[in-house]
C-alpha positions in Angstrom: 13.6 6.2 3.8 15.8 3.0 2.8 14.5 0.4 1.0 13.1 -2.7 2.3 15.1 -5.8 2.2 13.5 -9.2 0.8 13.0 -10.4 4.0 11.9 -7.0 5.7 7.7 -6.7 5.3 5.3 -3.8 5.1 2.5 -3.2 7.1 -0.7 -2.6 4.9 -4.5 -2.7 5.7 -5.5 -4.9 2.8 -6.2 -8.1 5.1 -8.4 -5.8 7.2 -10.5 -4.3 4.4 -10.9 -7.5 2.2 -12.6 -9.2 5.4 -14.6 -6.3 6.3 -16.0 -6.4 2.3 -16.6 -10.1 3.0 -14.1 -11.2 0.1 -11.9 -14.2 0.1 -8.5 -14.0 -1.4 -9.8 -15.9 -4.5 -12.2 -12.9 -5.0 -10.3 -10.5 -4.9 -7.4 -12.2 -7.1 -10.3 -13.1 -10.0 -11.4 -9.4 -9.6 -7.9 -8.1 -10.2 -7.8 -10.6 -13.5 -5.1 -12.9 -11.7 -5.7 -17.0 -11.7 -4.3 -17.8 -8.6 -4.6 -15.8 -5.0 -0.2 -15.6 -4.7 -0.6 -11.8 -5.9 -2.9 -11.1 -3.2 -1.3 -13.7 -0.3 2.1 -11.8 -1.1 1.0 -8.5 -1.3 -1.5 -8.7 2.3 1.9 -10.5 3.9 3.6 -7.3 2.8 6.2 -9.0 0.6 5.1 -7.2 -2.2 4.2 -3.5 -3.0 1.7 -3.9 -6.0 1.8 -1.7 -8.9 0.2 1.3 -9.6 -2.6 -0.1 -11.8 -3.6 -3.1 -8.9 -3.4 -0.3 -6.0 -5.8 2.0 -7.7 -8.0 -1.3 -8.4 -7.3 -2.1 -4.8 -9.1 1.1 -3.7 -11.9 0.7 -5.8 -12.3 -3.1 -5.0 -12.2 -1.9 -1.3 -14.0 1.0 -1.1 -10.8 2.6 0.7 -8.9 5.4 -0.3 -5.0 4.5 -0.7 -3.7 6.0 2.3 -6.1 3.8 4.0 -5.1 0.2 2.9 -1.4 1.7 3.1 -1.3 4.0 6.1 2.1 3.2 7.4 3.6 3.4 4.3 1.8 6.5 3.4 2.5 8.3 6.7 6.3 6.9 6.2 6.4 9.0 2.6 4.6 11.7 3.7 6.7 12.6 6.7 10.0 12.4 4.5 8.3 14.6 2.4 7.4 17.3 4.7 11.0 17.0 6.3 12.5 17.9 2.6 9.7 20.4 2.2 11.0 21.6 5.6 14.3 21.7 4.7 13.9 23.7 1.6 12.4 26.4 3.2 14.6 27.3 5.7 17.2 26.5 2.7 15.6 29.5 0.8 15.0 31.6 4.3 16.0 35.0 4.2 
């Protein structure tokens, strides 16, 4: 998988999921410890792939597992994944 550019965005499911749990950006940013809602505008655009640390707080903010709020990206890593895994086997095939 190449990287994305600046201008290149990610599709995520964090818009989706912060209106379903009735939350406003504000919310969500004051939850996640931030002052102001540019975290959360930049990272629902998909300008921004958070941390490690705010996806896991994501999650529990949401009530969503990961691969939920970032399926495309999720299904993206997974299949290159599997491809190497697939590789490697028939690599290592007798």
């Amino acid at each position: 998988m190449r990287p994305k550019t600046n201008r290149e965005r990610r599709v995520n499911n964090l818009v989706l999921y912060r209106e379903r749990m009735g939350l406003t950006q504000r919310h969500v940013a004051g939850l996640l410890g931030e002052t102001n809602t540019t975290l959360i505008s930049k990272l629902e655009q998909g300008t921004r792939l958070p941390s490690l640390l705010v996806i896991l707080k994501l999650a529990i903010i949401y009530r969503a597992p990961v691969d939920f709020l970032f399926a495309q990206l999720y299904e993206e890593l997974r299949s290159e994944i599997r491809e190497k895994e697939d590789d490697e086997r028939q690599t290592n095939a007798p």
